[in-house]
C-alpha positions, -999 to +999 in steps of 0.1 A: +000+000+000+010+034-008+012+061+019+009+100+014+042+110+012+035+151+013+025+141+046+055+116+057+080+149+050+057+173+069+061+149+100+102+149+092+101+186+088+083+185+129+107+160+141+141+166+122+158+182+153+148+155+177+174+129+177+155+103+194+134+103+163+134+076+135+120+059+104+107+024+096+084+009+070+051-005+091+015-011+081+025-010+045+032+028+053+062+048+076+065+048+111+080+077+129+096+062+162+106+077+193+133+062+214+128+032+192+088+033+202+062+041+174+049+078+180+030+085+150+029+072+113+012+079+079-008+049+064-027+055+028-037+094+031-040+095+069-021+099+101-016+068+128-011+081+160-004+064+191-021+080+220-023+045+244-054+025+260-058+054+283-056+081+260-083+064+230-119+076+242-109+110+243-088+109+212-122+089+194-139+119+208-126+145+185-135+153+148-116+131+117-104+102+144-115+063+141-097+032+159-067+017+140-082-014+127-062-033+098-072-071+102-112-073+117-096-065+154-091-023+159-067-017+184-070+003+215-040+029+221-038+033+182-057+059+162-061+072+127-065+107+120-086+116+086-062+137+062-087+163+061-082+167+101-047+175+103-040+196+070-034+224+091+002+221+103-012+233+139-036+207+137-011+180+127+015+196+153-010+184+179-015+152+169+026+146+159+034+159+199+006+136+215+021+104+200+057+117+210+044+122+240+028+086+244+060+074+228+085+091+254+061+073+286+075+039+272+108+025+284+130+033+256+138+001+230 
């Protein structure tokens, strides 16, 4: 599957000074990692985010967001974010920060 690459490099351009910050192909799209946990990542047109079992009503709660589901079983922790929702670099700021924020709770891998 290809992923929206427009939006890949906008989530570099957020992270490039963070080096704690890398890349891997996941989900047949690209993960951004965070001391070697996955933050945030871009799968067909739309932003994954990682926001944690704690963190997913309130995340399912706002505008554009649905439960990561890729096989029949969605997965709590793990949202996607419509395109439309986050193209407003503000908007995608936010959502970029939470997952590095979920990410950096984790013991580092």
């Amino acid at each position: 599957m290809a992923y929206d690459e427009g939006l890949a490099e906008r989530i570099r351009q957020r992270l490039s000074a963070d080096p704690d910050v890398g890349e891997k192909r996941m989900f047949g799209g690209i993960a951004f990692l965070y001391r070697g946990n996955m933050a945030v990542g871009v799968t067909g047109e739309d932003l994954l985010v990682r926001v944690g079992p704690d963190g997913t009503e309130a995340a399912l709660a706002r505008p554009g967001v649905r439960l990561f589901d890729m096989t029949g079983r969605p997965m709590r922790g793990w949202v996607v974010v419509a395109a439309s929702t986050v193209a407003e670099d503000d908007a995608l700021g936010q959502w970029v920060d939470e997952g590095r924020t979920f990410a950096g709770s984790l013991p580092p891998k």
